[in-house]
BABA-742266 format. One record per residue (C-alpha): x, y, z; residue in one letter; residue number from 1. Coordinates in nm, 4 decimals, padded with zeros to 6 digits. Layout:
N
((X,Y,Z),A,NUM),
...
***
This chain:
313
((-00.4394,-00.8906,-02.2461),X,1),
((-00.1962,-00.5833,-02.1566),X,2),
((00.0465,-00.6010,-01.9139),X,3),
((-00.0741,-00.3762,-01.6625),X,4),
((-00.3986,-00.1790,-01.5970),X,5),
((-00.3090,00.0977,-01.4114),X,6),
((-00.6192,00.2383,-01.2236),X,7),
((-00.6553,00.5995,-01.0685),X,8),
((-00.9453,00.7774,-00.8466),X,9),
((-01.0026,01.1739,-00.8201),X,10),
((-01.2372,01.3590,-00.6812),X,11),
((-01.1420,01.7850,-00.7051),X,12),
((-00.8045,01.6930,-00.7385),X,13),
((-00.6837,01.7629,-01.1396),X,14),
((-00.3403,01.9219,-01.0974),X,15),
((-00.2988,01.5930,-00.9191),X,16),
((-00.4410,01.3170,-01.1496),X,17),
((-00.3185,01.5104,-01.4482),X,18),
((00.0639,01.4409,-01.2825),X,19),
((-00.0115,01.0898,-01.1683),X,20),
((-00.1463,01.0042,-01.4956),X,21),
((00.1730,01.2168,-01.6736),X,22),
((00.4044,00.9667,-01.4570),X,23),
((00.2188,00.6862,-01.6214),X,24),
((00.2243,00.7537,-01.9089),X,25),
((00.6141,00.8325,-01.9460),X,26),
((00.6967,00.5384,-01.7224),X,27),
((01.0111,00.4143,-01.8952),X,28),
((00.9321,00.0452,-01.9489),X,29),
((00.8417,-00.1950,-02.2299),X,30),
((00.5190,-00.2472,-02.0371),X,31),
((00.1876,-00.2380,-02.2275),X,32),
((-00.0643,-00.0025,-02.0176),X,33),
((-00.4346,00.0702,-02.0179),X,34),
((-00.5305,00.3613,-01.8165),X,35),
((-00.8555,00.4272,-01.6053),X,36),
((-00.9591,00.7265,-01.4449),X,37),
((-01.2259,00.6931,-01.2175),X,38),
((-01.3879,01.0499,-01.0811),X,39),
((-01.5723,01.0479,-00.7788),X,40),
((-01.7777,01.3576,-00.8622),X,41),
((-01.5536,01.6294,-00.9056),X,42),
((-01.6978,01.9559,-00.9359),X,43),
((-01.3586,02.1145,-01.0758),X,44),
((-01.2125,02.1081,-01.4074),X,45),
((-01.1226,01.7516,-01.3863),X,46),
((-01.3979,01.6460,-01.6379),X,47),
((-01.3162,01.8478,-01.8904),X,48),
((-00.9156,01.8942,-01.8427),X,49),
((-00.8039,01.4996,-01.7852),X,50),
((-01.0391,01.3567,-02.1224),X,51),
((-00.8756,01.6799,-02.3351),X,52),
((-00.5309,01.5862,-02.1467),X,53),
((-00.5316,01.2092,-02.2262),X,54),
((-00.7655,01.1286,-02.4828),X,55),
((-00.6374,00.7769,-02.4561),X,56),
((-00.7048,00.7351,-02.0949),X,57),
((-01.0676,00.5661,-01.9744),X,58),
((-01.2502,00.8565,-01.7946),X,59),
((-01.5652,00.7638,-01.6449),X,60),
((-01.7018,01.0547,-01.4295),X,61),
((-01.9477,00.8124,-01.1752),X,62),
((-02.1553,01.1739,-01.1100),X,63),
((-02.1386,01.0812,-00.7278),X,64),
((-01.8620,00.9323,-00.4799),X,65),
((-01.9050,00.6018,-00.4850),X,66),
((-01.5994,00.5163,-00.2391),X,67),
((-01.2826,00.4208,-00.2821),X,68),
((-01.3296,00.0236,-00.3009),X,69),
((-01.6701,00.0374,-00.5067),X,70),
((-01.5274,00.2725,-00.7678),X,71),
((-01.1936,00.0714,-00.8080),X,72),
((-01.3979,-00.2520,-00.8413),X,73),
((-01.5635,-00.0856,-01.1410),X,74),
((-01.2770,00.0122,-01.3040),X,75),
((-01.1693,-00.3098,-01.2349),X,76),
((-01.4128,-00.5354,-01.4063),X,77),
((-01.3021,-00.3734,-01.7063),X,78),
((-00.9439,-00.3905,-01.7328),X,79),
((-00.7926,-00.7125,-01.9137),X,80),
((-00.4073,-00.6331,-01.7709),X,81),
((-00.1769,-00.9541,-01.6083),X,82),
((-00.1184,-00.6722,-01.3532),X,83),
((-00.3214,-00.3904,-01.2034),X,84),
((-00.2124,-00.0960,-01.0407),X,85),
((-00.3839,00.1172,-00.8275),X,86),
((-00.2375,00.4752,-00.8092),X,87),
((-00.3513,00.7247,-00.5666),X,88),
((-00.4298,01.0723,-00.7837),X,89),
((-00.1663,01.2480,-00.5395),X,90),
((00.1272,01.0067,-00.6151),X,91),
((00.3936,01.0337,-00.9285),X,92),
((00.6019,00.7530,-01.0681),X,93),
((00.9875,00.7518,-01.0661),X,94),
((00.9969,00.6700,-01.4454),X,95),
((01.2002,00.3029,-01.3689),X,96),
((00.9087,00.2482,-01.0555),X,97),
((00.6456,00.0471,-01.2490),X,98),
((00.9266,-00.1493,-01.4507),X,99),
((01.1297,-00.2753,-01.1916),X,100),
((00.7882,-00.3703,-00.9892),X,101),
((00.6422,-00.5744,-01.2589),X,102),
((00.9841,-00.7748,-01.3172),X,103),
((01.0293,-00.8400,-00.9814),X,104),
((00.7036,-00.9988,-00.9272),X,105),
((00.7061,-01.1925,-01.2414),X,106),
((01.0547,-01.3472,-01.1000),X,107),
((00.8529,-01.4315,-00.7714),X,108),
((00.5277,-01.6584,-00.8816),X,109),
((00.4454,-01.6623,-00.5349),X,110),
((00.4196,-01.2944,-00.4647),X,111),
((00.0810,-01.1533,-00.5419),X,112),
((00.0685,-00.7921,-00.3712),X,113),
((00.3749,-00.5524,-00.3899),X,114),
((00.4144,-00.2213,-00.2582),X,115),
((00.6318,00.0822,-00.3418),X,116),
((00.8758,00.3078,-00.0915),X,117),
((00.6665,00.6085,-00.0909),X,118),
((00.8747,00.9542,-00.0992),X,119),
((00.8161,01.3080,00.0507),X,120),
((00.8619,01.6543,-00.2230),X,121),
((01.2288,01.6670,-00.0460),X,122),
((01.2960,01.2602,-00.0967),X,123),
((01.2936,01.1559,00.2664),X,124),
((01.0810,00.8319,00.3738),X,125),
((00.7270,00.8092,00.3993),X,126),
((00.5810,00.5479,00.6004),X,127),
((00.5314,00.2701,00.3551),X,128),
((00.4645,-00.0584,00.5550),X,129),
((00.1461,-00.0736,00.7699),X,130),
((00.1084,-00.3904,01.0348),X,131),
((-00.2644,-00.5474,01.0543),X,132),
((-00.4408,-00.2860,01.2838),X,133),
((-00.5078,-00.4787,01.6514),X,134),
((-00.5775,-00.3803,01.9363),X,135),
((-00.2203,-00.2312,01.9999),X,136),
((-00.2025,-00.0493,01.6869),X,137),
((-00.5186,00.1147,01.6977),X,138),
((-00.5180,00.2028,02.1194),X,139),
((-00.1362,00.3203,02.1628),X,140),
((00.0803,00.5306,01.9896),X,141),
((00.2158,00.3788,01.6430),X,142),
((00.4887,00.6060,01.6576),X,143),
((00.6013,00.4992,01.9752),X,144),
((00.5576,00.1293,01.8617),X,145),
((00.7959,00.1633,01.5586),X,146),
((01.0522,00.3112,01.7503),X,147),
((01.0532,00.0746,02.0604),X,148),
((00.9922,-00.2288,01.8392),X,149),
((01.1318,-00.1680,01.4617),X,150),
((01.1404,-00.5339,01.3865),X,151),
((00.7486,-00.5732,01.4987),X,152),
((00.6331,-00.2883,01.3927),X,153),
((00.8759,-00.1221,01.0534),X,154),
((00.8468,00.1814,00.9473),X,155),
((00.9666,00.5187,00.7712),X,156),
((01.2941,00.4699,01.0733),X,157),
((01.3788,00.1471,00.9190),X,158),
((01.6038,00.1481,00.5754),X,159),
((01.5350,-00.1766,00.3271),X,160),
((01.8306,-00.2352,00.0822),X,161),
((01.6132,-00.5629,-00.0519),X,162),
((01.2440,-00.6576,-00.1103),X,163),
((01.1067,-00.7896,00.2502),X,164),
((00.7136,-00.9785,00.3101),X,165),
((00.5468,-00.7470,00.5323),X,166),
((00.1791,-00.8014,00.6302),X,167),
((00.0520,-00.5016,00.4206),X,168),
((00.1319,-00.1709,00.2356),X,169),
((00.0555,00.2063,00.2101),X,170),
((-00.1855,00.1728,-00.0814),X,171),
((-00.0778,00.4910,-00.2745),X,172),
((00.0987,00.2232,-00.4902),X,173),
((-00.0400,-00.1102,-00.5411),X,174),
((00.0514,-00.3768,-00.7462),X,175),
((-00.1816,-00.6943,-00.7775),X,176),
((-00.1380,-00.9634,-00.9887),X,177),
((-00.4661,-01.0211,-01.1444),X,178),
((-00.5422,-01.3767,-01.0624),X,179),
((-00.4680,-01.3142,-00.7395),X,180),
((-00.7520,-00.9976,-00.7694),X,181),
((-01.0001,-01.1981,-00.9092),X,182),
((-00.9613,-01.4888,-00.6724),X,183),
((-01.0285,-01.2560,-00.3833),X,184),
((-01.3398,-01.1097,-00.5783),X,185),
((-01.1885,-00.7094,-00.5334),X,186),
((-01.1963,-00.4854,-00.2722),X,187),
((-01.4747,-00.5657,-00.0142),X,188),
((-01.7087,-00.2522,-00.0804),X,189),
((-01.8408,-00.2605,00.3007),X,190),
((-01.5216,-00.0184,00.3295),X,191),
((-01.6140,00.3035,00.1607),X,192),
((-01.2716,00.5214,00.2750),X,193),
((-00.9689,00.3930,00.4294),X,194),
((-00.8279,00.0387,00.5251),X,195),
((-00.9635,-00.1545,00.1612),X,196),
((-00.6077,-00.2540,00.0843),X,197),
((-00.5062,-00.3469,00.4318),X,198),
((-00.8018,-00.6091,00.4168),X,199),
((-00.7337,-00.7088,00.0826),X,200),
((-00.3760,-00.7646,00.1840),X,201),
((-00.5372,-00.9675,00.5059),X,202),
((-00.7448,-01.1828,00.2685),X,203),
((-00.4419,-01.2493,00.0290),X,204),
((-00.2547,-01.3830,00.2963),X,205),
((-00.4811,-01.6302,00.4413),X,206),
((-00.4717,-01.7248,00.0784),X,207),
((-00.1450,-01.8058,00.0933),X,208),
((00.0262,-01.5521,-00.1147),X,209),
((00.3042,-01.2972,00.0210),X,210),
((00.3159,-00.8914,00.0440),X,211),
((00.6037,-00.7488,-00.0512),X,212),
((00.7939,-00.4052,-00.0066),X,213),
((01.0144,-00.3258,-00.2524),X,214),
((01.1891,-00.0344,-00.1489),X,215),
((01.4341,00.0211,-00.5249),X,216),
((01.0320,00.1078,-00.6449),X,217),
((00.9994,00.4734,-00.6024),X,218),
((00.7209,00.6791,-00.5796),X,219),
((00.6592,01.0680,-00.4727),X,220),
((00.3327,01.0622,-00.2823),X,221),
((00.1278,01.3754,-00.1624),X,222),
((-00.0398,01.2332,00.1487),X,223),
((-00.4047,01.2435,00.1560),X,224),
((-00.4854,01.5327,-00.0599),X,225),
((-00.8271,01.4210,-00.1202),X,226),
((-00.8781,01.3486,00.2629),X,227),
((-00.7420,01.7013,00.3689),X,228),
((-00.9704,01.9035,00.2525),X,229),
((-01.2419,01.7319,00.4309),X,230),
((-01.0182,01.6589,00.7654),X,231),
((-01.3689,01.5860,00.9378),X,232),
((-01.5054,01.4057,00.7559),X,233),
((-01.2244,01.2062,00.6616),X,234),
((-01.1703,01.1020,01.0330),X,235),
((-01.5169,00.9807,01.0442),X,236),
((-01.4507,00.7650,00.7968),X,237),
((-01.1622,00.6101,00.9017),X,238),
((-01.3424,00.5213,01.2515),X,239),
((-01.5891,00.3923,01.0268),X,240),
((-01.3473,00.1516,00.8503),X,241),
((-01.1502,00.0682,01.1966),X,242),
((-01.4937,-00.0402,01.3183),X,243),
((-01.5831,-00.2533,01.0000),X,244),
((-01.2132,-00.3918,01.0301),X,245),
((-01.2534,-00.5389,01.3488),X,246),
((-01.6014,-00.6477,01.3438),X,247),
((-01.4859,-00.8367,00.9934),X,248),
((-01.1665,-00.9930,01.1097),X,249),
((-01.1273,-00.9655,01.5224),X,250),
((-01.5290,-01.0357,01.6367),X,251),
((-01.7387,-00.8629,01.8930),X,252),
((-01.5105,-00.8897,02.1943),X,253),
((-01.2199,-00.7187,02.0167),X,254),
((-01.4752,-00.4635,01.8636),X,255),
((-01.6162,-00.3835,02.2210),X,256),
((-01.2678,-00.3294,02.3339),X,257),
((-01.1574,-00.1022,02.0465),X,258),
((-01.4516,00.1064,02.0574),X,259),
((-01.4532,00.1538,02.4362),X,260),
((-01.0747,00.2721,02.4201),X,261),
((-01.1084,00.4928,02.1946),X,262),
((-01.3636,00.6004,02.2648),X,263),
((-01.1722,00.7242,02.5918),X,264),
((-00.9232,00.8662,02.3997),X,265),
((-01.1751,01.0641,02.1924),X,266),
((-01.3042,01.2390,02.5170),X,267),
((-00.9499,01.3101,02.6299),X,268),
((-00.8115,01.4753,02.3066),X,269),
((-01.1348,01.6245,02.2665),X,270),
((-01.1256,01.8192,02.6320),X,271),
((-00.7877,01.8812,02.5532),X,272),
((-00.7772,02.0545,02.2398),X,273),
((-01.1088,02.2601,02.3974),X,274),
((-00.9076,02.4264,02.6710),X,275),
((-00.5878,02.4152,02.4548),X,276),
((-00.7799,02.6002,02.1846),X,277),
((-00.9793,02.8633,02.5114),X,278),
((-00.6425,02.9337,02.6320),X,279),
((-00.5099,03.0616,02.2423),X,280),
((-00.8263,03.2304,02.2050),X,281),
((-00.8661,03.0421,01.8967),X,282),
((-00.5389,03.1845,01.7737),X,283),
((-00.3858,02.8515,01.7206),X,284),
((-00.5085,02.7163,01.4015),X,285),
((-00.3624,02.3289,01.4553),X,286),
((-00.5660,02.3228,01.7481),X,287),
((-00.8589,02.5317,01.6201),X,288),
((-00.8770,02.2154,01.3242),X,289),
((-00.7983,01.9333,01.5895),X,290),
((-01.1025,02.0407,01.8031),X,291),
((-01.3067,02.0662,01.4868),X,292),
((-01.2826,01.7044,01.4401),X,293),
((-01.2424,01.5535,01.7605),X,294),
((-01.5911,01.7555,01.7548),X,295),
((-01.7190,01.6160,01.4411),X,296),
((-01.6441,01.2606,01.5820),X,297),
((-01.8301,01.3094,01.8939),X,298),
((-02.1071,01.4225,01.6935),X,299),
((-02.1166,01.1037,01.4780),X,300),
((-02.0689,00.8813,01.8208),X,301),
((-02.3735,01.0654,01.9917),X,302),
((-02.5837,01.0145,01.7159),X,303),
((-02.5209,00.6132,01.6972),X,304),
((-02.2550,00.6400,01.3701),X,305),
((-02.4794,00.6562,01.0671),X,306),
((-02.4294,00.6116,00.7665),X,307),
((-02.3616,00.8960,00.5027),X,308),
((-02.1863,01.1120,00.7319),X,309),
((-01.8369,01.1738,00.6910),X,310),
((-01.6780,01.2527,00.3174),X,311),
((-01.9275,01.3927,00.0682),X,312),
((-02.1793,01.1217,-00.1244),X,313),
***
C-alpha cells in the first residue's frame, strides 16, 4: 500500500493536467504516491503529451466522458493508497500542501475528508467551504448569505488561522482517507457533473466522521476550466445535479419547491438578459453569454430535462 493515490480527470485541458500532475510530482514530502490520470475523451494533445510527459503516471484515455463521479470511481478501484486525492486538472500544489494535509489527518483518526484553501493566480481567497445546498442556498443569493451570516454560511470573507469542521469542501482538492472511501462505496455515479463531493461529504457525515478545512494547505486553483468552455452546457448540468441532490437527500416536497423557484428565477434572468442584451445590440458580450444559457436552460426545461444534454458524452 502507498501512502496516497492521487487521482486527476481531463478532458481538452493538457497545459492544465501536465501542471497539476508537475505539482504532484515535486510535492516536497516523504509521501509515497501513485498517480492516475483519467481522460474523459480529449480530442487535444493530452493523449499523447501527458503518457510522453509522465511515463510513470496511470493514463487511461476512457474514449468517451464518462462523468466526473463514474470516471473517479474507476480510477479508484485501482489505487491501493491509505489516502486518495482527488485533484482537479486546473489546480497546482504548493509543494508543502499534500504533506502537511496527510499529517494532519493522520494526527486526527476521526477526520476522514479534508479540504484545501484554494488560491486565485494573484494569491487572494477562493471560496473554499460550501454549506449543504437547501432551500436557502440554492433560491437566494449565496453571496448575500455569507456576508449577512459569516458564521452560518463561511466563506472566501472569512480568514481561518486553524483547521475548522465545516459540512463540506470545494472539491478541487480532496483528501479521503481510504476506509472511509470504501465504506461509503465512492462517489454515487447518479451525479455525472457537479455536487459528487458535496454528497459524499453528506454521506460521510451521517457516518459519523468530520470535514475539515485546513486553510495552512495551499492550493492555486483555475476555476472551472473544463466547465467554461462549455458554459451551457455546464449549467445544465449543474441543475441536473441540484435536482438529483434534493430528490436524494430533501424528498419530493423540497424538490417541488426548488424547482418551482427557480424555475422563476430562470424566467426572470432570462427576460432580463434578453432586453439587456436588445438594448446593447448584442454589443455586450457578458450578457450576449448569460442569455445564451439562461436560453440553453429553458430549452432543457421545455423539453422535460433529458438526459444527455448538457456537457459532451
Amino acid at each position: 500500500m502507498v501512502d496516497v493515490s492521487v487521482i486527476i480527470l481531463t478532458r481538452n485541458t493538457c497545459a492544465q493536467t501536465v501542471e497539476a500532475v508537475a505539482s504532484a510530482c515535486n510535492s516536497q514530502d516523504a509521501l509515497t504516491k501513485e498517480l492516475f490520470v483519467v481522460d474523459n475523451g480529449s480530442t487535444d494533445d493530452s493523449p499523447r503529451v501527458i503518457p510522453a510527459r509522465f511515463p510513470a503516471v496511470r493514463y487511461d484515455a476512457t474514449g468517451c466522458n464518462l462523468g466526473f463521479a463514474r470516471a473517479v470511481n474507476r480510477a479508484a478501484r485501482q489505487a491501493s493508497g491509505e489516502w486518495l486525492l482527488l485533484l482537479n486538472s486546473d489546480a497546482r500544489l504548493q509543494p508543502d500542501a499534500l504533506g502537511i494535509a496527510v499529517a494532519w489527518m493522520r494526527a486526527h483518526p476521526d477526520c476522514g475528508i479534508a479540504g484545501a484553501q484554494l488560491l486565485n493566480a494573484d494569491g487572494s481567497r477562493q471560496n473554499s467551504i460550501a454549506n449543504f445546498p437547501t432551500l436557502a442556498t440554492e433560491l437566494l443569493n449565496k453571496s448575500l448569505l455569507r456576508r449577512l451570516f459569516p458564521r452560518r454560511f463561511p466563506g472566501k470573507e472569512r480568514s481561518f488561522n486553524e483547521p475548522v469542521d465545516v459540512e463540506t469542501v470545494v472539491g478541487a482538492f480532496f483528501l479521503v482517507r481510504r476506509k472511509v472511501w470504501d465504506a461509503l462505496g465512492g462517489l454515487d455515479e447518479r451525479y455525472y457533473f457537479f455536487l459528487e463531493e458535496t454528497d459524499f461529504c453528506l454521506e460521510a457525515r451521517k457516518s459519523g466522521t468530520c470535514v475539515v478545512h485546513l486553510p495552512e494547505v495551499k492550493v492555486w486553483h483555475g476555476q472551472g476550466q473544463t466547465a467554461k468552455k462549455v458554459p451551457a452546457g455546464a449549467r445544465i448540468e449543474y441543475w441536473r445535479s441540484r435536482y438529483t441532490y434534493f430528490r436524494k437527500q430533501h424528498g419530493r416536497f423540497a424538490s417541488f419547491l426548488l424547482r418551482a423557484g427557480l424555475l422563476v428565477r430562470l424566467l426572470v434572468n432570462t427576460l432580463v438578459s434578453i432586453a439587456i442584451t436588445a438594448v446593447s445590440l448584442g454589443c455586450a458580450a457578458k450578457w450576449r453569454q448569460k442569455c445564451g444559457v439562461y436560453l440553453a436552460l429553458c430549452g432543457w426545461h421545455l423539453r422535460g430535462c433529458p438526459d444527455g444534454v448538457g456537457l459532451p458524452r
